[in-house]
C-alpha positions as CSV (number, residue, x, y, z in Angstrom):
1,X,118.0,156.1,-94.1
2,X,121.4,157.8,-93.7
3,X,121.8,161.3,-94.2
4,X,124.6,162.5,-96.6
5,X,127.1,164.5,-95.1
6,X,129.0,166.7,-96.7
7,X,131.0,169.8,-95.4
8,X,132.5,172.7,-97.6
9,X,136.1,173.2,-97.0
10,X,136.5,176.4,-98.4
11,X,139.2,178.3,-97.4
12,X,138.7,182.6,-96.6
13,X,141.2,183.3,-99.7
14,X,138.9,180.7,-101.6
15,X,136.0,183.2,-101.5
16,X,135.4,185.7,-103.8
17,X,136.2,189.6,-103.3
18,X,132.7,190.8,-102.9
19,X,131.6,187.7,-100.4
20,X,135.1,188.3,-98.1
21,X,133.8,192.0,-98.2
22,X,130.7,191.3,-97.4
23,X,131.4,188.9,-94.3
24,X,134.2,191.2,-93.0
25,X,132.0,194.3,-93.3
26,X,128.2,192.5,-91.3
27,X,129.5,190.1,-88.9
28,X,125.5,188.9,-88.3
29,X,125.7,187.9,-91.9
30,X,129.6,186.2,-91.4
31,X,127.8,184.0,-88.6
32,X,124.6,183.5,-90.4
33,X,126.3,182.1,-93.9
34,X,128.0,178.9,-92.3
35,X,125.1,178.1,-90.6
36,X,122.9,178.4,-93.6
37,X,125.6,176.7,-96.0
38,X,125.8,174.1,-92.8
39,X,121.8,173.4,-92.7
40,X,121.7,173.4,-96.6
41,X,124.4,170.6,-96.6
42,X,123.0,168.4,-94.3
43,X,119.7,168.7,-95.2
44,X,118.1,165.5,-97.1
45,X,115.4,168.1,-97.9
46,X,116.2,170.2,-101.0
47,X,116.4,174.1,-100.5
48,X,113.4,175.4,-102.1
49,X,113.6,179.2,-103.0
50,X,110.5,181.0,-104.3
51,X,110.4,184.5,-105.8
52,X,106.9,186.5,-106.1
53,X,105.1,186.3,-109.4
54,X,106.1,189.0,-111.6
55,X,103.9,191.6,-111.8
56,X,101.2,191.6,-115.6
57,X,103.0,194.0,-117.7
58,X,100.4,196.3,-119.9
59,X,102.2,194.0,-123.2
60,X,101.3,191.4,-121.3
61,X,97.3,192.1,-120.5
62,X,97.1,193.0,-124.2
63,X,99.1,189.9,-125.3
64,X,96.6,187.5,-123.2
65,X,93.7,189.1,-125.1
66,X,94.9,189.4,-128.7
67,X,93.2,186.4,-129.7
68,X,89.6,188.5,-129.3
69,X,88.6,188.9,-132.7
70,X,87.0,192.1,-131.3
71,X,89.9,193.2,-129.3
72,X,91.7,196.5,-130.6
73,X,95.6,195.9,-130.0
74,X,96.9,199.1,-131.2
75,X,93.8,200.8,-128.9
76,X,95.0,199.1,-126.5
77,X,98.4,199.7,-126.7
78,X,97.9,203.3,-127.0
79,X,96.4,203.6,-123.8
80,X,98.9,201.2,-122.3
81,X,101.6,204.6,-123.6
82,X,99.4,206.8,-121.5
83,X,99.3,205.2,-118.8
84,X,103.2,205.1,-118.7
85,X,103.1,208.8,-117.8
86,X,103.3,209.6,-114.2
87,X,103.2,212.7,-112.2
88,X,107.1,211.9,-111.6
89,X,107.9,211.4,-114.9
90,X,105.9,213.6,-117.1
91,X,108.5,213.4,-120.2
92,X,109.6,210.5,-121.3
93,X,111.4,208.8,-124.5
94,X,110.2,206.2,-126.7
95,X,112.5,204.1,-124.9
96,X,111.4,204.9,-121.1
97,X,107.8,203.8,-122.6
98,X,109.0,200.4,-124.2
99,X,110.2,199.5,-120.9
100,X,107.2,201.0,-119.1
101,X,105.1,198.9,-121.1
102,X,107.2,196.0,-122.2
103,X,106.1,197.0,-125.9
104,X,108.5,197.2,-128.7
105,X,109.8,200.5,-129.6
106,X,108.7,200.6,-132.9
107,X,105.0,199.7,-131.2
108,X,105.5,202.8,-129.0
109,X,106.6,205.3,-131.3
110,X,103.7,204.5,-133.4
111,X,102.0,205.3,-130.5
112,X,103.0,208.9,-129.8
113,X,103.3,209.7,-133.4
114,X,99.6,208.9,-133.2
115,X,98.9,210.7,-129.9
116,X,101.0,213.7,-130.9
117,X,99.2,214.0,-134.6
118,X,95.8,214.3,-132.8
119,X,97.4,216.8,-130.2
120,X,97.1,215.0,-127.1
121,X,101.2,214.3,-127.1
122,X,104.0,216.4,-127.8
123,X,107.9,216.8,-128.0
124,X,109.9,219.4,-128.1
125,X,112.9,217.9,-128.9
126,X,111.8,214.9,-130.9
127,X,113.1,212.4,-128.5
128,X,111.5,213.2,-124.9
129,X,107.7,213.4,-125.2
130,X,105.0,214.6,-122.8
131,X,101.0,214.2,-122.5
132,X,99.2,217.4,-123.5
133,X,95.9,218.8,-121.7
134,X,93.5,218.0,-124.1
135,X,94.0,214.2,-122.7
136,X,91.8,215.2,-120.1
137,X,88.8,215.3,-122.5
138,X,89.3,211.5,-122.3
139,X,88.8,211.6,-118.9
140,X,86.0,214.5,-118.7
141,X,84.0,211.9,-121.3
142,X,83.6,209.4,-118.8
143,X,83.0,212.1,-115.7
144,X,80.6,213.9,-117.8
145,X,78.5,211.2,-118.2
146,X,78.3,209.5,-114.7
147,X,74.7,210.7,-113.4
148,X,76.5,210.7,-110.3
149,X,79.3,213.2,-111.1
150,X,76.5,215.9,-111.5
151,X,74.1,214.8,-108.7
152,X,76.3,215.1,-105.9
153,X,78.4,218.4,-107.2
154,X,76.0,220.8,-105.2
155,X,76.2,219.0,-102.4
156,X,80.3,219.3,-102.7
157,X,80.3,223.0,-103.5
158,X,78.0,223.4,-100.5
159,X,80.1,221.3,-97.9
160,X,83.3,223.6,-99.7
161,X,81.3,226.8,-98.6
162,X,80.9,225.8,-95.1
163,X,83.9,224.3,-94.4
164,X,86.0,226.9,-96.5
165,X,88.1,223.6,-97.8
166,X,88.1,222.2,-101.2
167,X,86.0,218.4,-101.3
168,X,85.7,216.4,-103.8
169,X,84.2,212.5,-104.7
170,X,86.3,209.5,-105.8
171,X,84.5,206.1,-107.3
172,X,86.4,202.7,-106.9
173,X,87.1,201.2,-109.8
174,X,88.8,197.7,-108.3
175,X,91.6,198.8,-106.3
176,X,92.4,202.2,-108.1
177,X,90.6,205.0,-107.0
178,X,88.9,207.9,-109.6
179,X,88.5,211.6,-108.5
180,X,84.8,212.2,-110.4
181,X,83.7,215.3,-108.8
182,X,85.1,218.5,-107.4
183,X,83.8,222.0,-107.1
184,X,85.3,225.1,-107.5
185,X,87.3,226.6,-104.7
186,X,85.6,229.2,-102.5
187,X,87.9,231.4,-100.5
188,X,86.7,233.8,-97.8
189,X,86.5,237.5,-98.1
């Protein structure tokens, strides 16, 4: 079978602005486009381009499972808003959590109206809101009742004693890691 050949005659005023840029400014990349736009050309094989999957969104996750008659949507999508909080971005608006969590606005501010009502959200302003520190009772719930949270505490404020270091336990919880024990700092005298 003959292969098709076919050869671009574009001229350099032909190009656009940002590609003459471009090829005037990596001369690698001037060389490498030809050749590509050569290869691609004379190829009977089509170019086949593949971009990564994109990652599950929280809307997502909660989408896939909404058809649970014993799924909680707004639960979920409560915790999917605290879990858009970060230690870089401690205050956000309702908009920074939409697109945090792909969930409608009106979904979010819901959300924090609700979380802010029962104290464990605020605002200051009205617009930008932050988590509060009685969300870490959610947290202490599930610590609290691990058996091994309180087994293993001595033996961490011992090995903090000796070693005049903080120490502390994590569980694995798929690929995210937990801190579920720490003793209280001891510092020498």
């Amino acid at each position: 079978m003959p292969r098709a050949h076919a050869r671009s005659k574009t001229s350099r005023t032909a190009r656009p602005p940002a590609a003459r840029n471009a090829a005037a400014s990596a001369p690698a990349v001037r060389s490498a486009i030809p050749a590509a736009i050569s290869r691609a050309t004379h190829s009977a094989v089509p170019l086949e381009v593949s971009f990564p999957a994109p990652a599950a969104t929280p809307s997502s996750k909660i989408d896939a499972l909404t058809g649970d008659p014993n799924f909680m949507t707004s639960l979920a999508r409560g915790l999917a808003v605290i879990q858009a909080f970060t230690d870089r971005k401690q205050q956000l608006s309702i908009s920074q959590v939409s697109v945090r969590t792909a969930l409608s606005r009106a979904a979010v501010r819901r959300c924090l109206y609700t979380l802010k009502q029962l104290g464990f959200a605020a605002s200051d302003d009205g617009r930008h809101f932050y988590l509060r520190p009685r969300i870490l009772s959610l947290g202490h719930s599930y610590i609290s009742s691990m058996p091994i949270a309180s087994s293993v505490q001595p033996v961490l404020e011992h090995a903090s004693r000796q070693l005049h270091e903080s120490s502390s336990i994590a569980t694995l919880d798929g690929r995210d890691r937990h801190l579920t024990g720490f003793p209280s700092i001891t510092t020498p005298h």
